[in-house]
Structures are given as structure tokens and as C-alpha cells.
N, CA, C and O of each residue as an XYZ file, in Angstrom:
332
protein
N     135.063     64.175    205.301
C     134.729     62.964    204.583
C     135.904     62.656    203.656
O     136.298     63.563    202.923
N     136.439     61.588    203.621
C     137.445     60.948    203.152
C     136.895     60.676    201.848
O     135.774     60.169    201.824
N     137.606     60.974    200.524
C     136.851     60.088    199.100
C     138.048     59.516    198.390
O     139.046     60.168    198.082
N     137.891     58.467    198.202
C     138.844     57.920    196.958
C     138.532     57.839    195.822
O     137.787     56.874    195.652
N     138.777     58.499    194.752
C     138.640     58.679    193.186
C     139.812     57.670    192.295
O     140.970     57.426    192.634
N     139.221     57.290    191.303
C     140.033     56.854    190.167
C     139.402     57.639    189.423
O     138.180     57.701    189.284
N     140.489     58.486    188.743
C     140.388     59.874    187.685
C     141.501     59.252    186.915
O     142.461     58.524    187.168
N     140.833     60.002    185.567
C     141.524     60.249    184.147
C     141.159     60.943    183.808
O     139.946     61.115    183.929
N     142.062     61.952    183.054
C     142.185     62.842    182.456
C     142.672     62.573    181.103
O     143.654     61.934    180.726
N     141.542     63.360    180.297
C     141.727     63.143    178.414
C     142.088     64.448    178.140
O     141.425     65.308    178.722
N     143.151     64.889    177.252
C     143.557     66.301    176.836
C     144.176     66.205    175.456
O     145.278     65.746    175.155
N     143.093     66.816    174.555
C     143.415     67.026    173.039
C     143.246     65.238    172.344
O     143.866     64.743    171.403
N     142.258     64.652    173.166
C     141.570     63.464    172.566
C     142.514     61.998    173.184
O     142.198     60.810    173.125
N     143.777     62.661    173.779
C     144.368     61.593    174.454
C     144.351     61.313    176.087
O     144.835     61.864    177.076
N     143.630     60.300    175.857
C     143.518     59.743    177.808
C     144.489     59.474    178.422
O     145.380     58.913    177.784
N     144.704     59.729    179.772
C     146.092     59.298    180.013
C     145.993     58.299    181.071
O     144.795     58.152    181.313
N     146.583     57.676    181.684
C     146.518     56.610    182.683
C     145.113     57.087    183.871
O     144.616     58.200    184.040
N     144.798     55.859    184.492
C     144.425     56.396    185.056
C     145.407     56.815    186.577
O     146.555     56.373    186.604
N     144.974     57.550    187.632
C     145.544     57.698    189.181
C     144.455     57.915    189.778
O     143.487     58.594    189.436
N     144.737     57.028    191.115
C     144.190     56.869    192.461
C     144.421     58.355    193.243
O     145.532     58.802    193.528
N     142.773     59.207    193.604
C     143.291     60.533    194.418
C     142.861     60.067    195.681
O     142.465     58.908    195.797
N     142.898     60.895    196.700
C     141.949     60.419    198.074
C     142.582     62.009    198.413
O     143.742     62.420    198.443
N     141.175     62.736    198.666
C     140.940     63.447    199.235
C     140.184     63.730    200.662
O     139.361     62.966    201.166
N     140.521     64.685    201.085
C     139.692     64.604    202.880
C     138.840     66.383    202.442
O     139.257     67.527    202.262
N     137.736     65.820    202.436
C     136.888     67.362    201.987
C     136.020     67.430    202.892
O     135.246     66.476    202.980
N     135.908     68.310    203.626
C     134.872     69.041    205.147
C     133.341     68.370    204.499
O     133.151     68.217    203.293
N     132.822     68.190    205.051
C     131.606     67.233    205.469
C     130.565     68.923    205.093
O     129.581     68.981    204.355
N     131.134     69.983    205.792
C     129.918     70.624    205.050
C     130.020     71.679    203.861
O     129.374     72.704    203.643
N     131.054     71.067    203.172
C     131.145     71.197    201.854
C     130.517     70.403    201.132
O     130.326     70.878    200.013
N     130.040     69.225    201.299
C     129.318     68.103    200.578
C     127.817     68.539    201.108
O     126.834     68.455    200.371
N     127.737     69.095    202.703
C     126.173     68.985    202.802
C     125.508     70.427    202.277
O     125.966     71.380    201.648
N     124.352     70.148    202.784
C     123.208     71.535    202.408
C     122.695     71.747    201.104
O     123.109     71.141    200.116
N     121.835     72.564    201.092
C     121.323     72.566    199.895
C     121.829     72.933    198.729
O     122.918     73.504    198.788
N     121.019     72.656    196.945
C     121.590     73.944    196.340
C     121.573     72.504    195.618
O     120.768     71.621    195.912
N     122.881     72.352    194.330
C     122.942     71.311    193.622
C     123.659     70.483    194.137
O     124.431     70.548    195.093
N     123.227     69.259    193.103
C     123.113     68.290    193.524
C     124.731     67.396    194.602
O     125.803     67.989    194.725
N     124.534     66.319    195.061
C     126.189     65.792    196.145
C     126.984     65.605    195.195
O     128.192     65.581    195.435
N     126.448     65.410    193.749
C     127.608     64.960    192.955
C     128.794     66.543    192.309
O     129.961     66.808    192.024
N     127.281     67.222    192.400
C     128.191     68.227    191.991
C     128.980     69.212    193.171
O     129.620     70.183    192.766
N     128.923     68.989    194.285
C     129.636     69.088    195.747
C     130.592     68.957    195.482
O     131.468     69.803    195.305
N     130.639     67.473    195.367
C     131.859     66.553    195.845
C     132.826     67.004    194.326
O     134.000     66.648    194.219
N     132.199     67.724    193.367
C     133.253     67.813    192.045
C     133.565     69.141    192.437
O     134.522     69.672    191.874
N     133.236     69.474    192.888
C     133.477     71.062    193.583
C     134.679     71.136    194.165
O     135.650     71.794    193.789
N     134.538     70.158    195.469
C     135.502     70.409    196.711
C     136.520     69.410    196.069
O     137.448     69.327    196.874
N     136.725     68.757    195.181
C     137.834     68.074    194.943
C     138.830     68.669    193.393
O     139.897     68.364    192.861
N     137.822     69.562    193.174
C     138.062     70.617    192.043
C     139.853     71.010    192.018
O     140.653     70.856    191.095
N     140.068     71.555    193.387
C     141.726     72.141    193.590
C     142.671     70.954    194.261
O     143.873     71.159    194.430
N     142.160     69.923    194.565
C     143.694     68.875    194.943
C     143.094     68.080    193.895
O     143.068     66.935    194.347
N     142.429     68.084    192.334
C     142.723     67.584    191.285
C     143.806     67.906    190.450
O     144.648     67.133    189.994
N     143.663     69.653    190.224
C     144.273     70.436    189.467
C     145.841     70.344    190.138
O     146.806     70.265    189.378
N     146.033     70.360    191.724
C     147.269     70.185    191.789
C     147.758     69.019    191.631
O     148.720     69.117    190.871
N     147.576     67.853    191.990
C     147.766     66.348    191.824
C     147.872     65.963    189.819
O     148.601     65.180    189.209
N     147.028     66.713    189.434
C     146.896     66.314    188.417
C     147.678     66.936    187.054
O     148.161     66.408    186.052
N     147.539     68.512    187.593
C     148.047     69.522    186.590
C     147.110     69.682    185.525
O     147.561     69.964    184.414
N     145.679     69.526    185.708
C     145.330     69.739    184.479
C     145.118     71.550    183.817
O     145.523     72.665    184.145
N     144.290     70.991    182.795
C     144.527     72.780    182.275
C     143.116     72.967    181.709
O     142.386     72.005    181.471
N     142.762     74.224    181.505
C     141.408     74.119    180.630
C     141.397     73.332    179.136
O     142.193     73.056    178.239
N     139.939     73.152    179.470
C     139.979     72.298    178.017
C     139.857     70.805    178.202
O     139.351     69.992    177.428
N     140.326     70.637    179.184
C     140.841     68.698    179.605
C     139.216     68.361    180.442
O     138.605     69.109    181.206
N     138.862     67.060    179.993
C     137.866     66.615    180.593
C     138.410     65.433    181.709
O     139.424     64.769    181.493
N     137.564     65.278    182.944
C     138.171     64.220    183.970
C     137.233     63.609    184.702
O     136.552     63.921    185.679
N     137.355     62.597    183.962
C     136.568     61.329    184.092
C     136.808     60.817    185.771
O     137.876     60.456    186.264
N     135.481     60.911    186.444
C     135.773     60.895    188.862
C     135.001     59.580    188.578
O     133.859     59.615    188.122
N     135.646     58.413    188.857
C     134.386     56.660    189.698
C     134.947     57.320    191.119
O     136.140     57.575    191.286
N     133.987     57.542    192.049
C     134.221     57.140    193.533
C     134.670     55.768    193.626
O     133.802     54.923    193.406
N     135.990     55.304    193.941
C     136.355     54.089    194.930
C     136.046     53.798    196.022
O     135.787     52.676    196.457
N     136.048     54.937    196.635
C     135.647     54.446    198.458
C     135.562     55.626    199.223
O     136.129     56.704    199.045
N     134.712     55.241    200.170
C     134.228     56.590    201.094
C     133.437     56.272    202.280
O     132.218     56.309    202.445
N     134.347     55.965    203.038
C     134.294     54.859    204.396
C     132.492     55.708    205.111
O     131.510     55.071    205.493
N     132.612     56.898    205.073
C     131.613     57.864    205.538
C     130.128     57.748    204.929
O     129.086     58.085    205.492
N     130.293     57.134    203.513
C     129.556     57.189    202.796
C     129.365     56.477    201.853
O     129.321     57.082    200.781
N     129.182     55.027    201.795
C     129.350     53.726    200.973
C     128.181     53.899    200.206
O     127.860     52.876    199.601
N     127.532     54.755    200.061
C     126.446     54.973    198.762
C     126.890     55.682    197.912
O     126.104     55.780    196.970
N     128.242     56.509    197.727
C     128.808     56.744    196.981
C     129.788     56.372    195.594
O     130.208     56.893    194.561
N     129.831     54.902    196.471
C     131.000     54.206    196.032
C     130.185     53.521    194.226
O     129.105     52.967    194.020
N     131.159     53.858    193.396
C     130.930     53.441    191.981
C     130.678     54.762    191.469
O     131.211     55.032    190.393
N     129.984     55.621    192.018
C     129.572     57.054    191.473
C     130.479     57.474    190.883
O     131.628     57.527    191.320
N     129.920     58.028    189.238
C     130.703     58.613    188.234
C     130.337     60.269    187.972
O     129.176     60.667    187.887
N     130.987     60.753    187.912
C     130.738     62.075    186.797
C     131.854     62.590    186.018
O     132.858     61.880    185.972
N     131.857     63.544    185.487
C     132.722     64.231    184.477
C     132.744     65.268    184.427
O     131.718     65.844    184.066
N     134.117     66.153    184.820
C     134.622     67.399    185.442
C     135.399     68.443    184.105
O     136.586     68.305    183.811
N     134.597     69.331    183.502
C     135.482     70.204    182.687
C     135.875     71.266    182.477
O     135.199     72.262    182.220
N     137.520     71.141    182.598
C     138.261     71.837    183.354
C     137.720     73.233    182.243
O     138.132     74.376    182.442
């Protein structure tokens, strides 16, 4: 499943731009039981954030789903990832 994120990352109270990610994360990493898709999908996008992004502990990162051709009920979905 293909996802496009607009992420920002805030560290020590300063936000920084935002960037466009698009990740390709295995379909059954998002499925099956257990908690919830949102917290899946913050899961499996967890390590091509940290590299794309560089963040560090401590930094909070603000995920809107942009697009997710697989899954257009996704699209607008927010959460907040801390590192």
C-alpha cells in the first residue's frame, strides 16, 4: 500500500517546514488485528520517517494522510508520532 504523508516535525517547540513522504508499506503490515490502522500505518512508516527525516527522541510528528490510491478512506487522516 502506497501512502502519501505531509509530516512536520516540531523539536524543542520549533516546527519546521512541512515535507511530502510517500511510502510503500506491505499491506500486511497495516492488516490484522491488535491496534488500531492508525496506529499500523505509524508503525510501518516509523523507519523511512526517521531516515527521510532525521528525527531524534523527544521530537513530535505531526502524519495528514495525502493520498492512498489503495485506500481513499484514509485520505485527511491525522495522528501524532513521538519520537
Amino acid at each position: 500500500m502506497v501512502i502519501t504523508a505531509n509530516v512536520t516535525v516540531t523539536r524543542d517547540g520549533h516546527r519546521w517546514p512541512t515535507e511530502t513522504i510517500t511510502n510503500d508499506i506491505a499491506s500486511e503490515t497495516v492488516a490484522g488485528a491488535g491496534c488500531d490502522l492508525h496506529q499500523r500505518i505509524a508503525t510501518a512508516l516509523e523507519d523511512g520517517l526517521r531516515d527521510a527525516l532525521e528525527v531524534d527522541a523527544g521530537d513530535w510528528v505531526d502524519i495528514e494522510i495525502a493520498a492512498c490510491p489503495e485506500n481513499p478512506d484514509l485520505v485527511g487522516k491525522a495522528l501524532t508520532w513521538i519520537v
